[in-house]
C-alpha positions as CSV (number, residue, x, y, z in Angstrom):
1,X,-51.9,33.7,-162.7
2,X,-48.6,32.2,-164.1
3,X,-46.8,32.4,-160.5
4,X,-49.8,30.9,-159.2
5,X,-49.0,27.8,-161.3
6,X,-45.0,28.0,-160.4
7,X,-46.3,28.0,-157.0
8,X,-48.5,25.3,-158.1
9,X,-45.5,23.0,-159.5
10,X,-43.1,23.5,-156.6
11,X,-45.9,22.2,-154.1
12,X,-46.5,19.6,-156.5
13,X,-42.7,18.2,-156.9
14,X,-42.3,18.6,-152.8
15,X,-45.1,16.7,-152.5
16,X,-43.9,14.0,-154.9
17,X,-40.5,14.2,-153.1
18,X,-42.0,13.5,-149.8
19,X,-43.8,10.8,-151.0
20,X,-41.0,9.2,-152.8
21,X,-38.8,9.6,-149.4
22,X,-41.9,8.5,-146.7
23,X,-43.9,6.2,-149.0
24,X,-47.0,5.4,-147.4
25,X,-48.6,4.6,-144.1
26,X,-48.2,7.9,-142.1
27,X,-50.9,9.9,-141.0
28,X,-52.2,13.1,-142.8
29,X,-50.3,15.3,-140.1
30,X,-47.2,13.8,-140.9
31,X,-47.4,14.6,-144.9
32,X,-48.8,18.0,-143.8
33,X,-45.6,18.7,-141.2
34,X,-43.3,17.4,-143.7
35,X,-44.4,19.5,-146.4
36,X,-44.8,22.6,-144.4
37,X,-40.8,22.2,-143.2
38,X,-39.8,21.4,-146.8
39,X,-41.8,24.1,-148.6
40,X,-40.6,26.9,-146.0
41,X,-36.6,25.6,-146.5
42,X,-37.6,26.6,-150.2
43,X,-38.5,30.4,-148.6
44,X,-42.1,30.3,-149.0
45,X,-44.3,31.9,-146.4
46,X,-46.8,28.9,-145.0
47,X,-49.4,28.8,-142.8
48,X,-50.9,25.8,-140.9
49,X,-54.8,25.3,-140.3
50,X,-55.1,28.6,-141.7
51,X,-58.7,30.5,-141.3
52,X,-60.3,32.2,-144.5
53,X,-63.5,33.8,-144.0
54,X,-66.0,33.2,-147.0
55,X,-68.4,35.2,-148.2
56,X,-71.0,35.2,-150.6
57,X,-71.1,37.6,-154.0
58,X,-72.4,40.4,-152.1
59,X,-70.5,40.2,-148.8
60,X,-72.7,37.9,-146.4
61,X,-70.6,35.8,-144.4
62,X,-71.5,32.2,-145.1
63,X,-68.9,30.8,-142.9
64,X,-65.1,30.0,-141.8
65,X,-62.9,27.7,-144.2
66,X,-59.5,26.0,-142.5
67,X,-57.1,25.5,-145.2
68,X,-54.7,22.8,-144.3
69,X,-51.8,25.2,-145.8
70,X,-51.8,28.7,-147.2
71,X,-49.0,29.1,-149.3
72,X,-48.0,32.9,-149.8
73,X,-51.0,33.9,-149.4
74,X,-52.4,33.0,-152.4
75,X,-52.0,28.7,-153.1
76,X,-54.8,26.6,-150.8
77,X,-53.2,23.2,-150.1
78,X,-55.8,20.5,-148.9
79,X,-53.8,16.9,-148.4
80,X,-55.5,13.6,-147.7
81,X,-53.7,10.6,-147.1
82,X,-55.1,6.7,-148.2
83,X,-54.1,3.7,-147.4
84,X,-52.3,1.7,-150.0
């Protein structure tokens, strides 16, 4: 669980980097790409639109989930972007 949370931190402070640096007024898939080519300068494995299958307690397939990143296969990352 703790690396989880480091993982959780890192994403976090990027984020609040890129915000810093781009303010606002982009589109989501600008924050996204801009994350995605910070975070993976940093050496972490991420994926883009990534597909999890979920599935209820005992197995039955209830649908497919697109993550908007998957950070080493372990940190779902779901960005929205407002207007100010």
């Amino acid at each position: 669980m703790e690396d989880v949370m480091k993982l959780c931190d890192k994403v976090r402070e990027v984020a609040y980097a890129i915000h810093e640096y781009h303010a606002h007024g982009h589109l989501e898939k600008v924050y996204e790409n801009a994350l995605v080519h910070r975070l993976r300068k940093m050496g972490l494995d991420v994926k883009q639109q990534h597909p999890l299958h979920v599935r209820d307690e005992d197995g039955t397939p209830l649908g497919e989930y697109f993550a908007d990143l998957f950070v080493d296969n372990q940190l779902i990352v779901e960005l929205k972007a407002a207007n100010k």
